[in-house]
VEXBA-673753 format. One record per residue (C-alpha): x, y, z; chain. Coordinates in nm, 3 decimals, padded with zeros to 5 digits. Example, Ala and Ser with C-alpha at 12.3 -4.5 7.8 and 13.67 -1.06 7.14 Angstrom:
BEGIN
+---------+---------+---------+--------+
:      px :      py :      pz : chaine :
+---------+---------+---------+--------+
:  01.230 : -00.450 :  00.780 :      A :
:  01.367 : -00.106 :  00.714 :      A :
+---------+---------+---------+--------+
END
This chain:
BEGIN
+---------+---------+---------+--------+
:      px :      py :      pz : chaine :
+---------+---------+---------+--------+
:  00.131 : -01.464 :  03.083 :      A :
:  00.017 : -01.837 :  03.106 :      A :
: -00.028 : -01.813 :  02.696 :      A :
:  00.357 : -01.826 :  02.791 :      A :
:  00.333 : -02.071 :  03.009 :      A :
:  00.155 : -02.295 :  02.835 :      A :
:  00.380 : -02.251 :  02.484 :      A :
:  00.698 : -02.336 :  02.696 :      A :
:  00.523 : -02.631 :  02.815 :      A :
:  00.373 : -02.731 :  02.540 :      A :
:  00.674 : -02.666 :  02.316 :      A :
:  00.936 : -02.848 :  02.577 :      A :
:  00.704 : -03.145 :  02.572 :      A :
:  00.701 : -03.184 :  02.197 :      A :
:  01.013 : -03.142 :  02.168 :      A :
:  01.074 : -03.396 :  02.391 :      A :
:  00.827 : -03.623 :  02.255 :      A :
:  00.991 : -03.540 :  01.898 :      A :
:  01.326 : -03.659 :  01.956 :      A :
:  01.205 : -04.017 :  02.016 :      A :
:  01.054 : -04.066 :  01.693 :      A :
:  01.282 : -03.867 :  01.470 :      A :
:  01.638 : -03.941 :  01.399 :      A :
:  01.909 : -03.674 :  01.382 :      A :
:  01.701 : -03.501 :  01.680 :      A :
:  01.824 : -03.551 :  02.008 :      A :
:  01.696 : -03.344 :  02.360 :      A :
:  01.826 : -03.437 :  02.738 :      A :
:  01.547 : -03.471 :  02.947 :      A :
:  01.277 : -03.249 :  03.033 :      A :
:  01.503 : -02.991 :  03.153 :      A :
:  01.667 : -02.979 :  02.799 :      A :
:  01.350 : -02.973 :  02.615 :      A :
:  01.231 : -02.645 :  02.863 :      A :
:  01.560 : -02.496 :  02.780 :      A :
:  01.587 : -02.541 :  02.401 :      A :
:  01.192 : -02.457 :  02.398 :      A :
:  01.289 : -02.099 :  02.562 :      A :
:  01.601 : -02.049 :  02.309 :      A :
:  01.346 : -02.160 :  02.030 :      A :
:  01.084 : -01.942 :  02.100 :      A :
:  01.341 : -01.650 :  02.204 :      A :
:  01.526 : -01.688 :  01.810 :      A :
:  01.142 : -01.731 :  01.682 :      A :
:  01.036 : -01.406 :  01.846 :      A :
:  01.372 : -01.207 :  01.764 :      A :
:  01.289 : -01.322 :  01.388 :      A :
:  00.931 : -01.181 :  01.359 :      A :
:  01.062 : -00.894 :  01.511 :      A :
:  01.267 : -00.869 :  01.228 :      A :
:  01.147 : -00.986 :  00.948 :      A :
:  00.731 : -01.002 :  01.080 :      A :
:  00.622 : -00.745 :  00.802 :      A :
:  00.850 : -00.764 :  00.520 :      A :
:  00.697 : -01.154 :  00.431 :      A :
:  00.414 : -01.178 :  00.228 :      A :
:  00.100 : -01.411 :  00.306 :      A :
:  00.121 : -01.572 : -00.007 :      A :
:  00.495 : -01.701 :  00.136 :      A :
:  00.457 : -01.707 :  00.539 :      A :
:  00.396 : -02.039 :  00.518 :      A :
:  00.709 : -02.207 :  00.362 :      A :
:  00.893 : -01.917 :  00.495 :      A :
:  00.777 : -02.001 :  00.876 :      A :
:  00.859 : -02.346 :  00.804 :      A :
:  01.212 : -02.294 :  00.668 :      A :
:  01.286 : -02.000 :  00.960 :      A :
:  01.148 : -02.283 :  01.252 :      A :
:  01.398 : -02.525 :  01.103 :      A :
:  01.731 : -02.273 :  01.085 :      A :
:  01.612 : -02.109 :  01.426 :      A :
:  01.600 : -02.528 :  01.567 :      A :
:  01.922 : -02.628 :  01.430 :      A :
:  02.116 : -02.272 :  01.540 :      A :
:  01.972 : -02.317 :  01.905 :      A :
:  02.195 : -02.633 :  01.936 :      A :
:  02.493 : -02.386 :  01.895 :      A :
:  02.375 : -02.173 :  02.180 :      A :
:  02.254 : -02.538 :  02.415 :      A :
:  02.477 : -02.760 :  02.318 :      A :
:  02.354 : -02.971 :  02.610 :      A :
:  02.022 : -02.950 :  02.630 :      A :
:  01.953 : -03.037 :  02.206 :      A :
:  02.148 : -03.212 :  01.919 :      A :
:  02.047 : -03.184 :  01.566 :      A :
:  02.096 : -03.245 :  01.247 :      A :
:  02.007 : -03.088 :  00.912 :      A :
:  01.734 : -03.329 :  00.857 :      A :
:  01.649 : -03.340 :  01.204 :      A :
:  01.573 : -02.976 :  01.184 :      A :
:  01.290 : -02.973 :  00.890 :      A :
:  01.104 : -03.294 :  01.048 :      A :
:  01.162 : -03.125 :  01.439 :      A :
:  01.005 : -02.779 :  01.279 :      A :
:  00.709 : -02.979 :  01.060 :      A :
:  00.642 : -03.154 :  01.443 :      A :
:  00.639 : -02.823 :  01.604 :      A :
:  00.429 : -02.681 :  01.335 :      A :
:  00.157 : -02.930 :  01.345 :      A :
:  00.115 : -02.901 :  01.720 :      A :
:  00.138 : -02.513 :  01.682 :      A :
: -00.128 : -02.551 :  01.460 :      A :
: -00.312 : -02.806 :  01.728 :      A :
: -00.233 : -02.520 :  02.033 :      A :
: -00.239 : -02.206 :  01.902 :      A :
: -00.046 : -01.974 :  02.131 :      A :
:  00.119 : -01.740 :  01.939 :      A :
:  00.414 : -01.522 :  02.081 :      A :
:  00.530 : -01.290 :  01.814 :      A :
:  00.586 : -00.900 :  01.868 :      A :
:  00.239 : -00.862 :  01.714 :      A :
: -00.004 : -01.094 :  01.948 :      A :
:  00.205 : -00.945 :  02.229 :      A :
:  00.124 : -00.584 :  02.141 :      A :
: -00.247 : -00.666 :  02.086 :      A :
: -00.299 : -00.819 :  02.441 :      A :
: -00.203 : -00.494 :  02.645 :      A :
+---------+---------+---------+--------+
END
């Protein structure tokens, strides 16, 4: 539970910390970065669910990059106020979020869930 915790945080504040520096990538405020960061990590858990096995090591890694930057840009359909972006916005926002995924490692996919309980 504060593996949670700590990826909402985490997440929020780089995405917050993101928009400054990269164009095409806007957030509103911390409360907009904790909200996209929940949609983000909602559409990035609903797509390992789905797709999780069926992606082959050789390819998770472009894949994961190219599925953080579609799952980025669709959350601004479903937050319109709390994140903006753009195409380009999305693939430098999802190479951000990457790198400091890579920095704190706290993964939430169906499969580090299942091996905690």
């Amino acid at each position: 539970m504060i593996g949670l915790v700590v990826r909402f945080l985490v997440s929020a504040v780089v995405l917050l910390v993101a928009s400054w520096f990269i164009p095409d990538f806007v957030v509103n405020g911390f409360t907009g970065a904790v909200v996209a960061a929940l949609v983000i990590a909602l559409l990035g858990y609903a797509v390992e669910a789905l797709f999780g096995d069926r992606i082959t090591n050789m390819h998770r890694g472009i894949v994961g990059f190219l599925v953080s930057a579609a799952v980025i840009w669709v959350s601004q359909l479903l937050v319109p106020n709390a994140i903006k972006v753009g195409l380009f916005g999305a693939l430098l926002s999802a190479l951000v979020i990457g790198i400091a995924d890579a920095v704190v490692p706290t993964p939430l996919s169906p499969k580090a869930l299942q091996g905690k309980r």
